[in-house]
N, C-alpha and C positions, 0 to 999 in steps of 0.2 A: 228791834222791830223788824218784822219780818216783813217785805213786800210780794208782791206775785208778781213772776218774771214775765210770764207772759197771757195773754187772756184766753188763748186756746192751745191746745198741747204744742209743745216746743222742744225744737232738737237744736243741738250744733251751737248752743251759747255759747259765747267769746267776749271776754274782757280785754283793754285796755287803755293806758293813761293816755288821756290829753295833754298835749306840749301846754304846761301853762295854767292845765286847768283837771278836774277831777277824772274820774273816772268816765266810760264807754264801755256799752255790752250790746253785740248783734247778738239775734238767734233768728231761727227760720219758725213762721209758723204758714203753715199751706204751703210751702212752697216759694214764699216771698220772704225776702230778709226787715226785718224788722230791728229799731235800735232806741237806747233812751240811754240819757247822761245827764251828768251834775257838772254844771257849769265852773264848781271850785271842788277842792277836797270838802268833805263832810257834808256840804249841800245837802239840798232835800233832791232829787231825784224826779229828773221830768218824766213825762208820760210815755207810753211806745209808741211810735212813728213805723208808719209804714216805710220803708226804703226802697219798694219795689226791687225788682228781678229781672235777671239782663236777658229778656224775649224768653225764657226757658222757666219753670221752677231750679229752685234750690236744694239743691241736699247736703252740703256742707258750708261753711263759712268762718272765713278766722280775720283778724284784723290785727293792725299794729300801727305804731304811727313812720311819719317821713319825716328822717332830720330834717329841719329848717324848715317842715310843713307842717299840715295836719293830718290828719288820719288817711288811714287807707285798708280799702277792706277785699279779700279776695272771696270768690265764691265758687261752688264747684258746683254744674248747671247738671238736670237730669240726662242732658247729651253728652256728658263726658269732657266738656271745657271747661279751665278754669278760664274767669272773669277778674277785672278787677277794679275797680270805684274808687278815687281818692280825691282830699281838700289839698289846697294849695298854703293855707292856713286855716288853722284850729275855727271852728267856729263860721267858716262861711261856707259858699258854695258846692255841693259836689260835682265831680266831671261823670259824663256820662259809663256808663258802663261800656269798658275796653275787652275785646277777648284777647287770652292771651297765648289760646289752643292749648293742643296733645289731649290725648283721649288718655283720661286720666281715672282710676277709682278711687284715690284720697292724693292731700298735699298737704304740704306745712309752710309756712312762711315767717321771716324773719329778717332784720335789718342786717346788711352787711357792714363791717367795720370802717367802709369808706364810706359809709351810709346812705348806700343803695340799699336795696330789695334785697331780696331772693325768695323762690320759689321748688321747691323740688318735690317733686310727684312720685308717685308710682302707677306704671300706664296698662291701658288695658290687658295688655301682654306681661304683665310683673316687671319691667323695666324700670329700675330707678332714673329720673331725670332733672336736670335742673337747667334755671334760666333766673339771670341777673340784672342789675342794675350797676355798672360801677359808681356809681355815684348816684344821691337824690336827685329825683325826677330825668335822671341819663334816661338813655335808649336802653331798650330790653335786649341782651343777645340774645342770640339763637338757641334752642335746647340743647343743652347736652347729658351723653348719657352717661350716667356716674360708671355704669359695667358692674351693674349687680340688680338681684332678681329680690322682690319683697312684698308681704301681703301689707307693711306701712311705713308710716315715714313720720318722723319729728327731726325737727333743724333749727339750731339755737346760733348764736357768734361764739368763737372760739375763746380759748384763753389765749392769745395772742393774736392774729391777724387775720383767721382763717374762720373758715362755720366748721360745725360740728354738725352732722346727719346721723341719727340712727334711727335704724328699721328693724323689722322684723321680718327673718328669711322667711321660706318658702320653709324651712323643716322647722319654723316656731322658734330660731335661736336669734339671741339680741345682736346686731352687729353694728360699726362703730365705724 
């Protein structure tokens, strides 16, 4: 069965799991994030919820969860900041919309292996950047900049203790 993801055109869909419980999927439609989930694996699939947008629209958005939490989702505002919204556990409240700056034109985000965050950008300037959590729900360090130039950016956890970032340069080649 095929459902319809969203009720008016939609960009920036993002999937994933609930600690505990089935699936999550944001996407943007106008400008605001919107999101619907299944309470269990296979469930029937609630309806879309508006999520609102942190004072700006939306032109990107990715989610992921927080060990020992629940979700959390970043967004990338039409000014150039990313935002970012998260549960303390699955299933209840969310916290207001946090910025977390840098004038940014895409990010990716991903749990760290001490299962912090992470966030790395590419900033208006092509600078790669990034900014962590050493730990779930830690303090955010300060940006740092990886010392390289890129029209994008994806960032997974490593095979051993580290993330993994690859972008695509400025001359269209993969780098690692």
């Amino acid at each position: 069965e095929h459902e319809a993801v969203l009720a008016a055109a939609a960009k920036g869909v993002t999937p994933t799991l609930i600690p505990d419980g089935g699936l999550a999927a944001f996407g943007i439609t106008g400008g605001e994030v919107r999101h619907r989930w299944q309470e269990r694996p296979f469930e029937r699939w609630g309806e879309w919820i508006a999520f609102g947008a942190p004072g700006v629209a939306v032109k990107a958005v990715r989610a992921t969860s927080i060990e020992g939490g629940g979700l959390v989702i970043f967004a990338l505002g039409e000014d150039d900041v990313v935002y970012h919204r998260w549960q303390d556990k699955p299933f209840r409240p969310w916290h207001e919309w946090e910025e977390l700056g840098e004038d940014a034109v895409c990010f990716d985000v991903t749990r760290t292996p001490a299962g912090g965050l992470a966030v790395i950008t590419v900033g208006l300037d092509r600078e790669v950047r990034c900014r962590f959590q050493a730990r779930s729900f830690g303090e955010w360090s300060p940006w740092l900049n990886l010392r390289g130039e890129a029209r994008s950016v994806a960032v997974r956890q490593g095979y051993v203790d580290g993330l993994e970032a690859f972008v695509v340069g400025l001359n269209g080649e993969v780098y690692h």
